[in-house]
N, C-alpha and C positions, 0 to 999 in steps of 0.2 A: 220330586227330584228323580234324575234318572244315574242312579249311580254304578260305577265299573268295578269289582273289588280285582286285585291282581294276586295270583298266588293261590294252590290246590292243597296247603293241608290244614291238620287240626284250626290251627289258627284262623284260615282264610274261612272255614266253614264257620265258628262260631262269628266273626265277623258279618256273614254273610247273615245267620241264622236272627243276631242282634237289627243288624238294620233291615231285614225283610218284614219287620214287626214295627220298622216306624211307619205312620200315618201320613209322612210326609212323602213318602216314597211312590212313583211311579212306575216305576221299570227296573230291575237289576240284574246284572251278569257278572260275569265269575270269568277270568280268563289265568290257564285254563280252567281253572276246577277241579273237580271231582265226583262221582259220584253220589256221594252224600249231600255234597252243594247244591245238586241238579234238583237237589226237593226243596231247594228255597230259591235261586236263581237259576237264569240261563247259562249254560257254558260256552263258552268260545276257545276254540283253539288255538292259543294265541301262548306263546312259548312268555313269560316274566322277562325276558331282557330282548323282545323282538319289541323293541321302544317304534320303529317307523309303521309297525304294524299294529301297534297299543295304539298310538296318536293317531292312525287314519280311523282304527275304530270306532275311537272316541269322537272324534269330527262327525264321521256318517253317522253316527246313533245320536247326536247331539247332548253329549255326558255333560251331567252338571258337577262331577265329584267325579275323582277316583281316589281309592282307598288302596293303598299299596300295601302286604303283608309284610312278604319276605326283608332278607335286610341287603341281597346279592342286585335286585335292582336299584336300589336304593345311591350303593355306595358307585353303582357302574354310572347314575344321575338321572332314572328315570323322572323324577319329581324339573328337573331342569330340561328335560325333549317334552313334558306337560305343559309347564310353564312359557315355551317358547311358542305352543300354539294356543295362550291364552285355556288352558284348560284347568282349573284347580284341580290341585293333589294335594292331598292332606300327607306329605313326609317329607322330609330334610330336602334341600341339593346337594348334590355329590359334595360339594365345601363341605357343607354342619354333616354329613352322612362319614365322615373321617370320624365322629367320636366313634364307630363302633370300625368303621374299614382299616383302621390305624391305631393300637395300643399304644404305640408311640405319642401319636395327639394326643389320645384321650391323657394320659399321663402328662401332658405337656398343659393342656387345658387346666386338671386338676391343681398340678403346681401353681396356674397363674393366680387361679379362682380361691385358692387356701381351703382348695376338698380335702380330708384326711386322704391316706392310702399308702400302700406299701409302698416301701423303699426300690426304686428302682436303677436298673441302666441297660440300655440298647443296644446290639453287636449283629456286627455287619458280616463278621469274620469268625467263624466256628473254633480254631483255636483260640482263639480270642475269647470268647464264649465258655467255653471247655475248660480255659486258665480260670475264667471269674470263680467259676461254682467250686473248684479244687480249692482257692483261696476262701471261699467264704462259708463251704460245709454247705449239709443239708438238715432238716428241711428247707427244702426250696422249689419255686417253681416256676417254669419256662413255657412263655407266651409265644406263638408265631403273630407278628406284627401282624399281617392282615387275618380277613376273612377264612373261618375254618369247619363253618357248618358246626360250631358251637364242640368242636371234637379237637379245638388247636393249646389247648392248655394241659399241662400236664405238673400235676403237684408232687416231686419226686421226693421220697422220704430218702431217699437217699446218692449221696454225691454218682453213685454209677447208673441210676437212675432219670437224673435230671440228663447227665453225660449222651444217654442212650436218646433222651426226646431229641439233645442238640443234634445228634448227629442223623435223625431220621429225619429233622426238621429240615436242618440246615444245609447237610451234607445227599440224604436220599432225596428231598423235597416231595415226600409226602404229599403237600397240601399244597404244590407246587411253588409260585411264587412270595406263596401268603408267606412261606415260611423262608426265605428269603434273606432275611433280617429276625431277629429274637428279642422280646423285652425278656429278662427275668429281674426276679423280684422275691422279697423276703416274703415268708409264708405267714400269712396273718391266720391266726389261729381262733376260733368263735364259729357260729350258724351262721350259714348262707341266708339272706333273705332278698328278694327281691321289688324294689321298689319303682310303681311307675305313675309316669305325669303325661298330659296332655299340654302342649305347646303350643303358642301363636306369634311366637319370636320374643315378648315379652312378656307374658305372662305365663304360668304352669299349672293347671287343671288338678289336682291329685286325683290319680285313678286306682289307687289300693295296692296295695303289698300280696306276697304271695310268697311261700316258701317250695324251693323248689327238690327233686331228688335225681340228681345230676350222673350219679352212678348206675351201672346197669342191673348188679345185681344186690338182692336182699345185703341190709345191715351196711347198706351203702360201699361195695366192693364191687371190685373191674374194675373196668375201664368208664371214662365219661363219656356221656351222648346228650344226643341235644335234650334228654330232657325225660324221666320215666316216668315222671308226675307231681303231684304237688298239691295245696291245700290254701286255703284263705278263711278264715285269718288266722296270723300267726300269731300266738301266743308270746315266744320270743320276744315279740315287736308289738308292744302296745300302742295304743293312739299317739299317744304323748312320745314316746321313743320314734315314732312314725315321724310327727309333726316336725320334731324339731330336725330326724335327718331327711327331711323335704328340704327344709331352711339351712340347711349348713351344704347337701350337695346337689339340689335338682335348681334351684334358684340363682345359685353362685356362677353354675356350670352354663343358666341362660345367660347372666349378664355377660359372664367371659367372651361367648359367640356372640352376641350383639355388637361388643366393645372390635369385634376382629373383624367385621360387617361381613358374619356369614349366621345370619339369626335362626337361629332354627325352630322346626315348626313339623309338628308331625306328635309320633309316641316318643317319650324317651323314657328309658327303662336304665336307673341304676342297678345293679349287682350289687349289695353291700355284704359286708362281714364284720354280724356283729361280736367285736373284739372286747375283751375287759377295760381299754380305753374308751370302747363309746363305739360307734359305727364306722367303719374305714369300707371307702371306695375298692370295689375290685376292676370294674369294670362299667363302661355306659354303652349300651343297645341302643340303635334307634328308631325301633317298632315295638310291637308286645312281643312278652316271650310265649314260647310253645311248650308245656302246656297254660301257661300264668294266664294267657289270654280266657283262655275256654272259662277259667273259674271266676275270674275277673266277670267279664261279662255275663256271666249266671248270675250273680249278683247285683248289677247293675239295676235300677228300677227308673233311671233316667230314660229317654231316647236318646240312644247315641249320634244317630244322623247329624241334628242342628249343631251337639259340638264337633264333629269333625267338620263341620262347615263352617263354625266358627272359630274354630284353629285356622283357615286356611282365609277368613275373614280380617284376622287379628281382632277378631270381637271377645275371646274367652274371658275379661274383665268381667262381662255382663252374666259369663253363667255359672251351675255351680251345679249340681250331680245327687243325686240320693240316688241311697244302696239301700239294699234288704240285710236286715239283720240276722243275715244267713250263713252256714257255714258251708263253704265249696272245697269240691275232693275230688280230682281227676287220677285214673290209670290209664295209663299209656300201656297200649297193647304191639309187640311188636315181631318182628317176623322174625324166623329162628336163624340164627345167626349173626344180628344184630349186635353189637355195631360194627365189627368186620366185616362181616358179608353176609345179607342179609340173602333168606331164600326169598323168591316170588311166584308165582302162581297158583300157592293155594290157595282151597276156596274156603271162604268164612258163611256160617250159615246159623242163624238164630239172632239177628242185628235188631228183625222188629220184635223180635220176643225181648228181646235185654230194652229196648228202648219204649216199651208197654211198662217198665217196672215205673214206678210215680216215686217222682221226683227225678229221672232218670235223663239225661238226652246223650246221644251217642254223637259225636263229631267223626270225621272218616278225615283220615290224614294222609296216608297212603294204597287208594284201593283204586280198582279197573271193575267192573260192571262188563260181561258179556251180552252179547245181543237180546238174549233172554230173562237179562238183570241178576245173574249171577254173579255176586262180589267175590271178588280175588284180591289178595295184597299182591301189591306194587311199590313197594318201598321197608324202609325199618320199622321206622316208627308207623305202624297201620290205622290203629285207633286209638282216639280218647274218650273213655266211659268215664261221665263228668257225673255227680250226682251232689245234692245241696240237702240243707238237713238244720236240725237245730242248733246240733254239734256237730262239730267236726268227727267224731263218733258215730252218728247217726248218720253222716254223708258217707264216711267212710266205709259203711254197713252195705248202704243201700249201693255204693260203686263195686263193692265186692260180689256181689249178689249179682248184680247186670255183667261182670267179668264171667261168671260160673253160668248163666244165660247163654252164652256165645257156643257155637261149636265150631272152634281151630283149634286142631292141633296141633298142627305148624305152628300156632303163634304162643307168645310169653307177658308175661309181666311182672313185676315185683310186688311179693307179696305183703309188703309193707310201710304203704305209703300213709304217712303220716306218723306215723310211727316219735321223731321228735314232741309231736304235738302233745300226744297219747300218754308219754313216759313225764311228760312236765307236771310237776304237782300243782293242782287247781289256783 
């Protein structure tokens, strides 16, 4: 198979790194990539939402798959400029790509399907908005309706607080359109965990849980970012608590898109919060997340190739998945100043020393390669030093150890990933 992956970071690498290992595969590219992609596929420079130059690519190289990362092509319809030149993509149409471009849908969705989740309501209008949270107190927290590079949430402990996201939201526009419109919503209180499926419009794959650490800095403070690391498996979230919130919200949420004839087909990734009533809906993605993807796929002992070809098949009925009885622990390494304003052009230097540690592999998320193969960060979030183990202890050892391997000093991470897992009594 000659397949295209779309998207240059953490995610699109371990994607890449996953299927460059199936035996099915004949050719693979990366558009654009990265430098660390470029050691398992070819790059292209091909910008994620230049759709008329994705599809001629894929025409002239004759792609049998393309594998979309991100979720910003997605919801703009790249899987529908694929589909109109006969090309399978394994992710949503811009239709089913609303559960993650619209907190609105997805809340809309949820209501129909009888998903648990917070209490919500939508406002168009910032004092309108600004009156709800004075009437209802804080804890509270406020959604910008679309896409926000996973930075559009804001859990305010306090009524001047939530006040202050409306009005940067709403009023400065931030995050420009996304923020536009506001869901807020009562604060559900419990662990974050993360749960995700493989799709084929009808059917849903379970592709493993992951807990993620959303804040920037240690003991979980600052501010949110896409993402500082995370661990599988969750303790939290046993088999049985797994199984049954597959069945109450990844199952419910297909038949609803079915039932609205927009089927969806690709990842889809719950956000849940596990509350003292049981698991409630935060949110649904519809890709992996960054870093859940990287530990996920460590884990994996399936080839993934044949089912994202059978998600795009509607064959998933016929397959089923084994995993390693393993435990995965990714750090997110990221450039100083993150998530405001991240620096870029320094150089990182000791990648193959940290990535010689066994059990080790290094994903590159935001780097530039000079002529001479000097790595430099080029974004926030730079790397994910992913590491597996028998415990989640032992991962977490060996990803700390490949962090202290690396030489930036411009760059950060938190020193405490895993840390819920760690404090849980056996």
């Amino acid at each position: 198979m000659r397949v295209l992956v779309v998207g240059s970071g953490a995610r699109e690498h371990a994607l890449c790194w996953a299927i460059a290992a199936s035996p099915l595969l004949t050719k693979l590219w990366c558009a654009p990539g990265n430098p660390g992609i470029a050691g398992v596929a070819e790059c292209v420079d091909i910008g994620v939402l230049d759709f008329e130059a994705l599809v001629a690519f894929a025409q002239d190289n004759q792609i049998d798959l393309v594998v979309p990362g991100p979720e910003a092509p997605l919801v703009a319809g790249l899987t529908d400029a694929m589909d109109a030149a006969s090309i399978p993509c394994c992710g949503p149409t811009a239709a089913a790509a609303q559960l993650e471009g619209s907190k609105t849908f997805t809340k809309e969705i949820a209501d129909a399907a009888g998903i648990p989740t917070a209490r919500w309501e939508r406002f168009e209008d910032a004092e309108a908005a600004r009156a709800f949270v004075r009437r209802r107190g804080a804890p509270i927290v406020v959604k910008a309706d679309g896409l926000a590079a996973g930075k559009g949430v804001v859990v305010a402990a306090t009524e001047a607080e939530a006040i202050a996201a409306i009005d940067s939201m709403m009023d400065a526009r931030i995050f420009g359109d996304s923020g536009a419109s506001v869901v807020i919503e009562e604060c559900l209180v419990g662990e974050e965990v993360s749960l995700f499926a493989l799709c084929d419009g009808e059917t849903a794959l379970p592709l493993g849980s992951a807990q993620d650490h959303k804040r920037v800095g240690d003991g979980d403070t600052g501010p949110n970012t896409g993402g500082m690391g995370c661990y599988s498996p969750v303790p939290a979230f046993p088999p049985g608590l797994e199984e049954a919130a597959f069945d109450r919200m990844i199952r419910p949420a297909l038949a609803e898109m079915a039932k609205r004839g927009m089927p969806f087909r690709g990842i889809l990734f719950a956000g849940l919060m596990l509350t003292e009533e049981g698991p409630k809906l935060i949110e649904f993605n519809t890709r992996f997340g960054d870093p859940e993807c990287e530990v996920l796929l460590l884990k994996l002992k399936s080839d993934l190739l044949p089912a994202l070809q059978a998600a795009c098949d509607g064959e998933l009925r016929h397959f089923n998945l084994r995993w390693n009885e393993t435990a995965a622990v990714a750090v997110v390494m990221a450039a100083r100043g993150y998530p405001e304003a991240p620096e870029s052009g320094s150089i990182i230097r000791g990648l193959d020393r940290a990535a010689a540690i066994p059990d080790v592999t290094v994903f590159h998320a935001g780097t530039t390669a000079d002529a001479d193969g000097t790595i430099r960060a080029a974004g926030g979030r730079v790397l994910a030093i992913c590491a597996t183990g028998p415990t989640i202890e032992a991962a977490r050892a060996s990803a700390y150890t490949a962090v202290k391997a690396i030489d930036w000093p411009e760059g950060f991470c938190r020193t405490d990933i895993g840390w819920r897992a760690l404090a849980r009594p056996a």
